[in-house]
C-alpha positions in Angstrom: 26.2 32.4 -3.4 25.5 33.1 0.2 29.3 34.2 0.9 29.2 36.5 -2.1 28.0 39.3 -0.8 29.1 43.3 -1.0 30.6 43.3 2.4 32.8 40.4 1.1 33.8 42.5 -2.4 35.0 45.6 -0.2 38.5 44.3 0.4 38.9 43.8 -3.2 37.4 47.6 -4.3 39.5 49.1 -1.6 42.8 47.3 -2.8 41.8 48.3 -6.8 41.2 51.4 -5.8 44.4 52.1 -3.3 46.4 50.9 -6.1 44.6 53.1 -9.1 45.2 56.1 -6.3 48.7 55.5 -5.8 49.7 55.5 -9.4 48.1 58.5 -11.0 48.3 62.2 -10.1 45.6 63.5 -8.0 45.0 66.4 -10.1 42.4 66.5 -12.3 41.9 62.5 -13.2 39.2 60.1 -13.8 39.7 56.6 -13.4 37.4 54.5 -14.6 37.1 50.4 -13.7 34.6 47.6 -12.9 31.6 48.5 -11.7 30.2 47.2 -8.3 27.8 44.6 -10.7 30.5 43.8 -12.8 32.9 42.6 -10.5 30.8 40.8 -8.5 30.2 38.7 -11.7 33.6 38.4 -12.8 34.0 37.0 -8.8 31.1 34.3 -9.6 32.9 33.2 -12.6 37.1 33.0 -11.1 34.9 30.9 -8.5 33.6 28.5 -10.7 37.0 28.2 -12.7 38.7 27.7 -9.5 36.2 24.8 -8.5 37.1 22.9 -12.0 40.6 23.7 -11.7 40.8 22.1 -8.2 38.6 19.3 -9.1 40.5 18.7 -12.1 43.5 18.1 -10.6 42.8 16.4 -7.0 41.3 13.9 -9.9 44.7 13.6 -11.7 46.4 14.2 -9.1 44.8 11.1 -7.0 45.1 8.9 -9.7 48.6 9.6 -10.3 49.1 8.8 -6.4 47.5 5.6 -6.6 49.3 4.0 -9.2 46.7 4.2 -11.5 47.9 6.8 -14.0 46.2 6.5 -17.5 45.7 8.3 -20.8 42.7 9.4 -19.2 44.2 10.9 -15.7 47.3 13.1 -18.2 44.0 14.2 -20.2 42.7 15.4 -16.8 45.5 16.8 -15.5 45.6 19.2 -19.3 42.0 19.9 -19.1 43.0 21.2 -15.8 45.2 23.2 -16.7 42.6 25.2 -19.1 40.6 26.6 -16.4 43.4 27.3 -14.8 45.0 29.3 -17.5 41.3 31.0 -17.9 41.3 31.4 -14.4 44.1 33.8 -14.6 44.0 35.8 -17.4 40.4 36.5 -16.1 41.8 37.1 -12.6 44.2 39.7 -13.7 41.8 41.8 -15.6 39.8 42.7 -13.0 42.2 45.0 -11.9 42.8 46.5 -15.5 41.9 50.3 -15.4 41.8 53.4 -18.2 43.3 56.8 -16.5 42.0 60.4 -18.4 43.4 63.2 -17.1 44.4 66.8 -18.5 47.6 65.9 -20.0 46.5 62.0 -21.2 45.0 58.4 -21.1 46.8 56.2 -19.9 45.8 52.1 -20.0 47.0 50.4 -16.7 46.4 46.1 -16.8 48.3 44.0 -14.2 51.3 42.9 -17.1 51.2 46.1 -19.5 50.8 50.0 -19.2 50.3 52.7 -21.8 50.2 55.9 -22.0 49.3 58.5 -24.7 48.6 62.4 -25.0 45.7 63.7 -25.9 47.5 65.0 -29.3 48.5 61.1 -29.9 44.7 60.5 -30.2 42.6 60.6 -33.9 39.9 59.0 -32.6 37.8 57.5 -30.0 34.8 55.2 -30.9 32.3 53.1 -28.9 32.3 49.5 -30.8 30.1 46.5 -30.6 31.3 42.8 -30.4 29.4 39.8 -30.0 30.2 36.7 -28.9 29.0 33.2 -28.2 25.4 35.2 -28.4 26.8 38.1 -25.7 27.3 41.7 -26.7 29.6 43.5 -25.3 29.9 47.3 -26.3 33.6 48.5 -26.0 35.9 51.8 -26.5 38.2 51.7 -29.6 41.2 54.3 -29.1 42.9 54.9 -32.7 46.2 56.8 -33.0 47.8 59.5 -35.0 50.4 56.7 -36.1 47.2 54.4 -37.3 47.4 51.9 -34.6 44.4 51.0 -32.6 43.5 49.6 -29.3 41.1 48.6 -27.2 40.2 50.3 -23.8 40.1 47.8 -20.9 37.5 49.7 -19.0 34.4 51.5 -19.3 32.8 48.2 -21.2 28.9 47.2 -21.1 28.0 43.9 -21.6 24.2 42.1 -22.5 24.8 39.5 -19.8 24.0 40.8 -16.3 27.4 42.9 -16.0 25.9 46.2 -17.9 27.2 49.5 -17.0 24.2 51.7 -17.0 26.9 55.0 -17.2 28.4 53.6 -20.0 27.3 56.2 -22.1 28.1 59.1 -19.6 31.6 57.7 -19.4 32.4 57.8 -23.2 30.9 61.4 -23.7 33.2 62.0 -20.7 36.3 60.5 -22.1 35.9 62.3 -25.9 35.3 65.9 -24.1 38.8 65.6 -22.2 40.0 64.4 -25.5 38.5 67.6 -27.5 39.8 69.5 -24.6 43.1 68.5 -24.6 43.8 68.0 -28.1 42.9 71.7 -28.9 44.5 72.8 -25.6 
């Protein structure tokens, strides 16, 4: 944990945030996405999954070389292959991001945007959802149409990746939606 420190997270805020800055309008927007505390935990845990995934397959991977294939070497090579699935999707949602501005909300993850007006919006709803004994607290967007969705970011979690604003962000988010949907 010694290389983990804030110094080594700022290349990755910078980029996040270079990138959230390039594809919104300057006027008037909020972007909300991990918070300093979250990322560095999400950083902990593509760490760990890249250790396994690695270890997984030299394992396989050796055992293959050698001549010494088994049932047991193609069952390391799959369970590989898990973490390194994991390891991804986790990856990529680091950089997911929600976007309010005057006109909208727009949802930006690595392999999907969306984007809806204000008048698109009947509801927004803080939600809890626990899993495997962690809470996580989450915003629920529902539509005019009756669809729903989940908002990647603000989120606040039980395990040691709260957002202590979490609150302050949702209030924020259904004013500009009160705002705009009568404006």
């Amino acid at each position: 944990m010694a290389g983990l420190s804030a110094q080594g997270l700022d290349p990755i805020l910078r980029l996040t945030r270079r990138r959230a800055l390039c594809d919104t309008p300057a006027v008037n927007t909020t972007i909300y996405w991990l918070t300093r505390t979250q990322l560095r935990s999400r950083v902990v845990i593509l760490a760990v999954l890249a250790v396994a995934t690695l270890g997984l397959g030299l394992v396989s991977w050796a055992n293959v070389n050698r001549g010494q294939a088994t049932v047991g070497t193609w069952q390391a090579a799959v369970a590989a292959a898990i973490p390194g699935v994991l390891l991804l999707v986790y990856g990529l949602d680091m950089f997911s991001r929600t976007v309010t501005d005057d006109t909208g909300l727009r949802v930006r993850r690595p392999l999907r945007r969306r984007g809806y007006a204000w008048s698109e919006i009947a509801g927004i709803t803080a939600f809890q959802d626990t899993a495997r004994g962690v809470s996580t607290t989450r915003v629920r967007i529902e539509l005019v149409s009756g669809a729903s969705f989940k908002l990647p970011m603000p989120l606040h979690s039980s395990s040691g990746a709260s957002d202590l604003e979490f609150d302050q962000k949702v209030e924020a988010i259904v004013a500009r939606w009160h705002a705009g949907a009568q404006g």
